[in-house]
C-alpha positions as CSV (number, residue, x, y, z in Angstrom):
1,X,11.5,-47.0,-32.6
2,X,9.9,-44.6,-34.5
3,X,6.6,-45.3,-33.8
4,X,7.6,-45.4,-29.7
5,X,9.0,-41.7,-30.5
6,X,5.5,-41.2,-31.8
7,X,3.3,-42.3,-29.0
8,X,5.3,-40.7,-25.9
9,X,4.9,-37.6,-28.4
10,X,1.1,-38.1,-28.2
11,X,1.3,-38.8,-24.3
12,X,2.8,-35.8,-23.4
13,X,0.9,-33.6,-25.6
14,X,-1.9,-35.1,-23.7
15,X,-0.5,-34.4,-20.4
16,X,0.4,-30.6,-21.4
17,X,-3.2,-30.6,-22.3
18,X,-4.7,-31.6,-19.0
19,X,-2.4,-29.8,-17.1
20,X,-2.6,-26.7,-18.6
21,X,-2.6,-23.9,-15.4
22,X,-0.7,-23.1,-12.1
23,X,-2.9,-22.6,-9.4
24,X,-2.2,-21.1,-6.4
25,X,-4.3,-21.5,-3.4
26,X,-4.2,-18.3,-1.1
27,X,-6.4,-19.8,2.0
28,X,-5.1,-20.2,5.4
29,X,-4.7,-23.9,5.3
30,X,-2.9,-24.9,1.8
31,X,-0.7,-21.9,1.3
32,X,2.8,-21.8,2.6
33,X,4.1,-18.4,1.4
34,X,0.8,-16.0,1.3
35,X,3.6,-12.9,0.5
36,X,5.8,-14.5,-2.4
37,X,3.1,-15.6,-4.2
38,X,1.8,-12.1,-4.9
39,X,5.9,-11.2,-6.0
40,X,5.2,-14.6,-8.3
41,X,2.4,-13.6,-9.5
42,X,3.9,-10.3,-10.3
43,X,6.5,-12.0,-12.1
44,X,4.8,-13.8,-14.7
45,X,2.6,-10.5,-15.6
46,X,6.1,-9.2,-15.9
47,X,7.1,-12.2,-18.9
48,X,3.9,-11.1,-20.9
49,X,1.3,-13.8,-19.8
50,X,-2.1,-12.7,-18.2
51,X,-3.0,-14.4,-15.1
52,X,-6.0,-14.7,-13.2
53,X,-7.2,-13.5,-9.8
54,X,-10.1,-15.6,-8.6
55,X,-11.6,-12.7,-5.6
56,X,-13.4,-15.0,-2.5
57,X,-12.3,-18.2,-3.8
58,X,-9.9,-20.2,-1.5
59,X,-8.2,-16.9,-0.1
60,X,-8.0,-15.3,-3.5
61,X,-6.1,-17.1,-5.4
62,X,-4.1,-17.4,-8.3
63,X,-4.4,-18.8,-12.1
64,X,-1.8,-18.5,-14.9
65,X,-1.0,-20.7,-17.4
66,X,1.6,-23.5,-16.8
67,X,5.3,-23.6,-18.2
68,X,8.2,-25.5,-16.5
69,X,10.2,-22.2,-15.6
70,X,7.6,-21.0,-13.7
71,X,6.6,-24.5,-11.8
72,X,10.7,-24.0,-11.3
73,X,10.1,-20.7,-9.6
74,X,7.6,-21.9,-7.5
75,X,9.3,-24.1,-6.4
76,X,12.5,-21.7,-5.7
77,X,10.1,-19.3,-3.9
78,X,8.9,-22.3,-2.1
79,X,5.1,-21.2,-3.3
80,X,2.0,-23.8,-2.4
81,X,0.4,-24.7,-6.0
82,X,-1.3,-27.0,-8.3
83,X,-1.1,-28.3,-11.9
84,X,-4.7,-28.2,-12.7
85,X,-6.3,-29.1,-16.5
86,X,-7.5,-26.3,-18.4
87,X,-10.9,-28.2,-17.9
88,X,-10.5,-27.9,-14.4
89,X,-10.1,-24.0,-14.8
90,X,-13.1,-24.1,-16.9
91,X,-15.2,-25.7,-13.8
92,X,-13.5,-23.5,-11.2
93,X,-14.8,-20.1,-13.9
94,X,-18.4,-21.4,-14.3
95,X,-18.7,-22.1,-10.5
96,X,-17.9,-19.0,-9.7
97,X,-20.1,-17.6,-12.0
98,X,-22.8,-18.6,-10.1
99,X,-24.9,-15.0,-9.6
100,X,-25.6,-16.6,-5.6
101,X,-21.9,-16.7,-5.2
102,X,-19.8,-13.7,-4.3
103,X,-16.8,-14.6,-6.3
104,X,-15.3,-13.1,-9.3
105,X,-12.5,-13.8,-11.9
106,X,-10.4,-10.9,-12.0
107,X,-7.9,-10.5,-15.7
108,X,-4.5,-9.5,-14.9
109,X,-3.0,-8.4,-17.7
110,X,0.0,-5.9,-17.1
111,X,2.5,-5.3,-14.1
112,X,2.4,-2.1,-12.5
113,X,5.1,0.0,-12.6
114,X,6.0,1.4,-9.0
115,X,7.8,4.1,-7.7
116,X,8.4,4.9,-3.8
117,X,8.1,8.2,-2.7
118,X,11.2,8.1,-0.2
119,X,14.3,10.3,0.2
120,X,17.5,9.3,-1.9
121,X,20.0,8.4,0.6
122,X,17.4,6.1,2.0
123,X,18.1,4.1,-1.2
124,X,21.5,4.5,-1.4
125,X,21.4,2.7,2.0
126,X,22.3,5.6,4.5
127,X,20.5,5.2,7.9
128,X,19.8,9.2,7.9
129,X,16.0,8.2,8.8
130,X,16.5,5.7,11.6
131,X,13.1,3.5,10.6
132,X,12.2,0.9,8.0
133,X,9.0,0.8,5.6
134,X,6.6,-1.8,5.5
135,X,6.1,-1.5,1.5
136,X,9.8,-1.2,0.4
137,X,10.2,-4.0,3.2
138,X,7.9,-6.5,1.7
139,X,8.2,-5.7,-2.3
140,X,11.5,-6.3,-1.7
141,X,10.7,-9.7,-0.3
142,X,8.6,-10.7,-2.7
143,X,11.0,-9.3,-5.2
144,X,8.5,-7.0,-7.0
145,X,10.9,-4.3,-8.5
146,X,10.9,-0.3,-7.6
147,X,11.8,2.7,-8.6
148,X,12.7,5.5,-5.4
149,X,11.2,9.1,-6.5
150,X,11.7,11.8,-4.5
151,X,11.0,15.4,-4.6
152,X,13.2,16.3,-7.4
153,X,11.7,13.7,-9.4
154,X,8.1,14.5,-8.5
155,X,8.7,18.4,-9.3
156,X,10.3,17.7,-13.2
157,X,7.1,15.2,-13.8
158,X,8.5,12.0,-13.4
159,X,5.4,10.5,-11.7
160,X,3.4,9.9,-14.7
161,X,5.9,7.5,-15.9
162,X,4.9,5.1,-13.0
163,X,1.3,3.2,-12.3
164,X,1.5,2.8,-8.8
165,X,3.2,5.6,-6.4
166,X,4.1,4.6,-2.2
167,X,4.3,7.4,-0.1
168,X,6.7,6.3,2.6
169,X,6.8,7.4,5.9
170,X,6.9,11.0,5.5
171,X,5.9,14.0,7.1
172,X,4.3,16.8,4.2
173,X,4.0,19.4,6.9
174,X,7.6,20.6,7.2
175,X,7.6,19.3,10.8
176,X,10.1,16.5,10.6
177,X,7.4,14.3,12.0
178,X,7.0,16.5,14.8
179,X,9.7,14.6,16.4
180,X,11.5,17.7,17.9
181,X,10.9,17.1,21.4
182,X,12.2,13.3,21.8
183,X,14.9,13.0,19.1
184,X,15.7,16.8,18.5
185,X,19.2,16.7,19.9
186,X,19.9,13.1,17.9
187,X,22.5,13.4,14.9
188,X,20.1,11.6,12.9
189,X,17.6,14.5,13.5
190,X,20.1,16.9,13.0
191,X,21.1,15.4,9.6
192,X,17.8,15.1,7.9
193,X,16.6,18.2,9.0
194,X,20.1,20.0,7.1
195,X,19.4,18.1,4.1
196,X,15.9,18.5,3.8
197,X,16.9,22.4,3.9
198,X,19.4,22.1,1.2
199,X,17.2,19.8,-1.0
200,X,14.9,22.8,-0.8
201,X,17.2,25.4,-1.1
202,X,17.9,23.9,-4.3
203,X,14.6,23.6,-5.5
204,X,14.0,26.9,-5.5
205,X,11.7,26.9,-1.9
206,X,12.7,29.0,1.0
207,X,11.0,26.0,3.5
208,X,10.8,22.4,3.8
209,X,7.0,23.1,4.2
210,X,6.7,24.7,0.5
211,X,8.4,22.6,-0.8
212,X,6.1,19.5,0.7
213,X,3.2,21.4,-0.5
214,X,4.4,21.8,-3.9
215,X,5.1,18.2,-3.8
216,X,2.0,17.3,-2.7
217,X,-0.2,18.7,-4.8
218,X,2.1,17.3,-8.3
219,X,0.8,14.0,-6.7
220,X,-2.5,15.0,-6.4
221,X,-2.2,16.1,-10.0
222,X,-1.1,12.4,-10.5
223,X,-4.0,10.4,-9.0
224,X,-6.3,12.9,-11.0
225,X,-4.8,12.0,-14.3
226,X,-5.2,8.2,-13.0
227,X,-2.2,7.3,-11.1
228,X,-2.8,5.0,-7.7
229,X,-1.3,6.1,-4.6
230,X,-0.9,4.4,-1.6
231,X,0.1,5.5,1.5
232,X,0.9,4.6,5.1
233,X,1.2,5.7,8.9
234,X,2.5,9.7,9.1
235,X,2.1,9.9,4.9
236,X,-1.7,9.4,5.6
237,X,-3.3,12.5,7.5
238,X,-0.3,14.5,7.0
239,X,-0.6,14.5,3.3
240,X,-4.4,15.7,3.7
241,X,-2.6,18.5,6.7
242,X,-0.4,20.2,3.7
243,X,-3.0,20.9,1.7
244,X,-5.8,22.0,3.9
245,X,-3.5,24.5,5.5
246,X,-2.4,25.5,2.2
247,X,-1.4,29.8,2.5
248,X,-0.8,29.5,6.4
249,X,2.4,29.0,7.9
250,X,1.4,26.0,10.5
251,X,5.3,25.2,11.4
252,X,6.8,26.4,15.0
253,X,10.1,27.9,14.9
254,X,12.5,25.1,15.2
255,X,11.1,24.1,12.3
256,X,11.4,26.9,9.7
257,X,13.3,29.4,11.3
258,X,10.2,31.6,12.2
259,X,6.9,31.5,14.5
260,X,3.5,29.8,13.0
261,X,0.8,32.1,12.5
262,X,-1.9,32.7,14.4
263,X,-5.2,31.7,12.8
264,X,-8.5,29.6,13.3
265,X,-9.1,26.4,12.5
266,X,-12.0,27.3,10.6
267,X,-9.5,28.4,8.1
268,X,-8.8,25.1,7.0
269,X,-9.8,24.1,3.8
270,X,-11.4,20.7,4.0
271,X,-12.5,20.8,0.1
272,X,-8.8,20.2,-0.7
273,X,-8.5,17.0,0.9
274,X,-8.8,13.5,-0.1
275,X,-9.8,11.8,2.9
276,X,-10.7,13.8,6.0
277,X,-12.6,16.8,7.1
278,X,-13.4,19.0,10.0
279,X,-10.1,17.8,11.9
280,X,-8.1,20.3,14.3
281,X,-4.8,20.7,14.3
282,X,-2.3,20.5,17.3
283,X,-0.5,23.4,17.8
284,X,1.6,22.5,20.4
285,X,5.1,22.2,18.8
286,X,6.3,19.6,21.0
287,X,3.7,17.3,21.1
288,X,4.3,14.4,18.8
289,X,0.9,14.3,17.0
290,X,-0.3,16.4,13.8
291,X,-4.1,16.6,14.5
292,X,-7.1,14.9,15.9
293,X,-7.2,12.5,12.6
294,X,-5.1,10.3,14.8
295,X,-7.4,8.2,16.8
296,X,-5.8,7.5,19.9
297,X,-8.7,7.2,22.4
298,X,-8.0,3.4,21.5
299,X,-9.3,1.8,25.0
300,X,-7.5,-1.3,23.7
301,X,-4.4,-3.8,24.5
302,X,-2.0,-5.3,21.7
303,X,-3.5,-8.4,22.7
304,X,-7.2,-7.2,21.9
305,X,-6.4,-5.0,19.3
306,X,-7.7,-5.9,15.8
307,X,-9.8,-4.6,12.8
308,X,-12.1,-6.3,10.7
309,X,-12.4,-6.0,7.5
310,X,-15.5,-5.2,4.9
311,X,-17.4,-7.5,2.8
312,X,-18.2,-6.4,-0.5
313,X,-20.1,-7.8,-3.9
314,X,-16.9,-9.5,-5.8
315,X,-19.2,-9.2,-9.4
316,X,-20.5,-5.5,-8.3
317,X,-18.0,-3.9,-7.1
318,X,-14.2,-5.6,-7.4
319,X,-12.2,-3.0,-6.7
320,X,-12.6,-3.0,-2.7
321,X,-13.0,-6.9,-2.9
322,X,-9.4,-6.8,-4.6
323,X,-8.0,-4.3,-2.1
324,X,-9.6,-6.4,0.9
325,X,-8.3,-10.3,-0.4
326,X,-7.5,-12.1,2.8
327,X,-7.2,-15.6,4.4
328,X,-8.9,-13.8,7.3
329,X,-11.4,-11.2,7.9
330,X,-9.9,-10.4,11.4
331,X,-6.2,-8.4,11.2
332,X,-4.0,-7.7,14.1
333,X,-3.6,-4.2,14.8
334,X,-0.1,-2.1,14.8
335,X,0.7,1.1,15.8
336,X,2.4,4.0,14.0
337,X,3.0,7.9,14.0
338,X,-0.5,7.4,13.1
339,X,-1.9,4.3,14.0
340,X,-5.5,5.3,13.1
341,X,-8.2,7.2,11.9
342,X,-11.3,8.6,13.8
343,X,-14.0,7.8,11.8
344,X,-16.3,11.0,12.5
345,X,-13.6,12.8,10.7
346,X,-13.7,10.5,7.4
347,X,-15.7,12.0,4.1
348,X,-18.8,11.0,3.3
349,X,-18.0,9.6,0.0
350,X,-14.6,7.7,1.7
351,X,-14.8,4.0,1.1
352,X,-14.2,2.0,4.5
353,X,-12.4,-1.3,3.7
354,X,-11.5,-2.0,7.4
355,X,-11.9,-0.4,11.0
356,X,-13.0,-1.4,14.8
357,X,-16.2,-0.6,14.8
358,X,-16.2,-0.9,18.8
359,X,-13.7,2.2,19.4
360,X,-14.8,4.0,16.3
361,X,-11.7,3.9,14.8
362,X,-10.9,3.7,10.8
363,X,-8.0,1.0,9.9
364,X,-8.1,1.1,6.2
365,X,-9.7,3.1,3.1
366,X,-9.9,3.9,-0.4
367,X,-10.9,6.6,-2.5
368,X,-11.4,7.9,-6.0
369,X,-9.7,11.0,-7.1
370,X,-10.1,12.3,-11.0
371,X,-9.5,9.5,-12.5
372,X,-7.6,7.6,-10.4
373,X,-7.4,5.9,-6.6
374,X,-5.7,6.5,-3.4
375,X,-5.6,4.3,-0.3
376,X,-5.0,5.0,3.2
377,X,-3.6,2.7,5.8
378,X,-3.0,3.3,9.4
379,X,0.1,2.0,11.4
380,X,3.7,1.8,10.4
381,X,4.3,-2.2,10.1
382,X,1.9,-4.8,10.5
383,X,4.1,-7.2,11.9
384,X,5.8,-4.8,14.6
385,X,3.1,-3.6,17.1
386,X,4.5,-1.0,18.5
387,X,7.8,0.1,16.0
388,X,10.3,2.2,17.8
389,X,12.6,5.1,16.1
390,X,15.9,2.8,15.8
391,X,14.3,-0.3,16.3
392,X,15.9,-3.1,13.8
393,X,13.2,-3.9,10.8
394,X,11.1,-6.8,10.7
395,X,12.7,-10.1,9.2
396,X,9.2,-11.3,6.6
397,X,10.8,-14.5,6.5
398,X,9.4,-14.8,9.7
399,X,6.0,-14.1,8.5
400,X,5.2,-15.3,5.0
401,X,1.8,-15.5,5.7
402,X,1.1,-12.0,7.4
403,X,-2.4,-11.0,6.6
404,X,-1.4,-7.1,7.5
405,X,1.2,-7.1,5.2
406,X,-1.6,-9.0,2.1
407,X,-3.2,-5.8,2.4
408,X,0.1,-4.1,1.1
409,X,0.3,-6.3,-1.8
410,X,-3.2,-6.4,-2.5
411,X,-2.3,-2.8,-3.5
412,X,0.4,-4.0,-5.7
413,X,-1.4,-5.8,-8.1
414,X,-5.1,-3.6,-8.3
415,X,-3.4,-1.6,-11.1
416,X,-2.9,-5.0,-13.2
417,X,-6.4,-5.7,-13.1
418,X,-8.4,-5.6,-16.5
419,X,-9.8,-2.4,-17.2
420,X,-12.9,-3.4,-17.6
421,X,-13.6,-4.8,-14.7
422,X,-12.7,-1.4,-12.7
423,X,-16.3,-0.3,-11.5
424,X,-16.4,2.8,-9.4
């Protein structure tokens, strides 16, 4: 009996031994749940154990090593993977070692921690702001946890006590997302703009639009001490809006109480910016658009409307070929408050991870502030082509393998990456 007890000891040491990893395939073909296994990922970074991110090798996928509670949340989270030797691993390293092929294994060693920048009573569940967010939409369904900053938070210096900061739909020109002349009479309208007021009323600002510049550049202060910041749709170009106009008062009188002033649009100052320069801005109160950053000479259909995205050297330079993982190189467009950006009007020194080259039209881009990042992407929810205000938000279950929505979670995880490995 005792020497039985002995050899199934031996076997299943054995066994552990040759099957010592999880792999995750993230191509189009062998992975069931592209989304969850990002939040899976995640997870495991989150219980102390490195994993591995293997960049251009089927889809991007993922290595960590293997315990039976995570094989049993793999399964839960009904995630494609394998049980693959730690000799396997070894082959799957040295192959893509190869200096012909553009592949790289990426260290994952720590879990971001990730605030979104979103107003309170969004959180507390209160439909003040009658639209969803495509971030807080699809961390929650890969159950990657958040924090919800807002101003208040952002003006006592909470920020650096967070990796990874999501700017939610949000408008940092005071305008309310210059939705005055469609929803202007709507309750919801009515409400945001009064508590928007009082929140800063008490912070010591006599307008929303101080306040939002104040705001915005604490986070600016952030990605220059090395925070990453990520943004979307109407938190993209009006971001770079607040602080160009910075010292003129760009907001109609619905809006603050008083007229805008009257000045040239030379006046702007472009060297404050993070992304875009020599843009003009529309003056027209009631016209819902910001500026001419918003590309919307788009001579395309929803069903021709897509953006391809860059290829870069996975060994030379990781961090876009992180940001730009994909089972695809071809993503569905979506539209937003700002669905795109006109690429005459990006810096010079902007990084282009995605665009339509044919309208001229930038879809996705990274840059490098201080010492840290920001990314730009245009469109309010890659699954919802054209997202209406009140329009119910999108159900991921219905799309687990949304390449738009990778993009988000590609994001996500940058941060984790080994240090090392972080060439700019």
């Amino acid at each position: 009996m005792k020497r039985t007890l002995v050899i199934i000891s031996c076997m299943l040491f054995v066994l552990n031994i040759k099957a010592a990893y999880i792999y995750i395939p993230m191509s189009h073909e062998t992975q069931r749940n592209h989304l969850k296994a990002y939040g899976i990922t995640y997870w495991v970074l989150d219980q102390g154990i490195e994993a591995y991110w293997l960049l251009n090798y089927d889809g991007g996928a993922f290595v960590f090593p293997h315990t039976n509670v995570f094989e049993k949340e793999l399964k839960t989270r009904d995630i494609s993977y394998k049980v693959i030797p730690d000799g396997k691993f070894s082959q799957i390293r040295n192959e893509i070692a190869n200096p012909e092929l553009n592949m790289e294994v990426i260290k994952l060693e720590k879990p971001p921690k990730i605030a979104v920048y979103t107003p309170d009573f969004n959180a507390r569940g209160e439909k003040v702001q009658p639209w969803d967010d495509a971030v807080t939409l699809v961390l929650t369904y890969a159950e990657i946890p958040y924090d919800v900053v807002y101003d208040r938070q952002v003006l006592e210096d909470k920020l650096p006590e967070y990796d990874w900061l999501h700017l939610h739909h949000e408008d940092f020109t005071g305008q309310y997302g210059k939705f005055y002349y469609s929803q202007g009479t709507k309750p919801w309208y009515k409400e945001n703009q009064k508590r928007m007021e009082a929140l800063a009323t008490d912070l010591g600002f006599a307008k929303v639009s101080q306040l939002k510049l104040a705001v915005a550049k604490r986070i600016k202060e952030y990605v220059s001490g090395g925070g990453f910041m990520f943004a979307m749709c109407s938190a993209t170009d009006s971001y770079d809006i607040c602080l160009a106009a910075e010292g003129h008062d760009i907001c109609a009188e619905m809006y603050d109480g008083d007229s805008a002033e009257k000045y040239d649009q030379s006046q702007l100052n472009f060297d404050a910016t993070l992304a875009f320069k020599n843009f003009d801005l529309k003056t027209n109160p009631l016209e819902y658009e910001f500026s001419t950053i918003d590309h919307k000479n788009r001579k395309v259909t929803p069903n021709t409307d897509y953006f391809s995205l860059f290829d870069f050297s996975a060994k030379w330079d990781p961090i876009p070929t992180m940001l730009t993982q994909n089972h695809t190189r071809t993503v569905k467009g979506f539209m937003g408050q700002t669905t795109a950006f006109s690429k005459d009007l990006v810096k010079s020194d902007v990084l282009i991870l995605g665009e339509n080259k044919s309208i001229n039209e930038v879809r996705y881009m990274h840059g490098v502030y201080g010492f840290g990042t920001w990314t730009f992407y245009g469109g309010h929810d890659p699954e919802d082509y054209r997202h209406f205000v009140g329009d119910p938000e999108t159900d991921l279950n219905l799309h687990p393998n949304s390449p738009g929505y990778r993009l988000i979670l590609n994001n996500i995880l940058f941060p984790a990456a080994q240090k090392k490995k972080r060439k700019t």
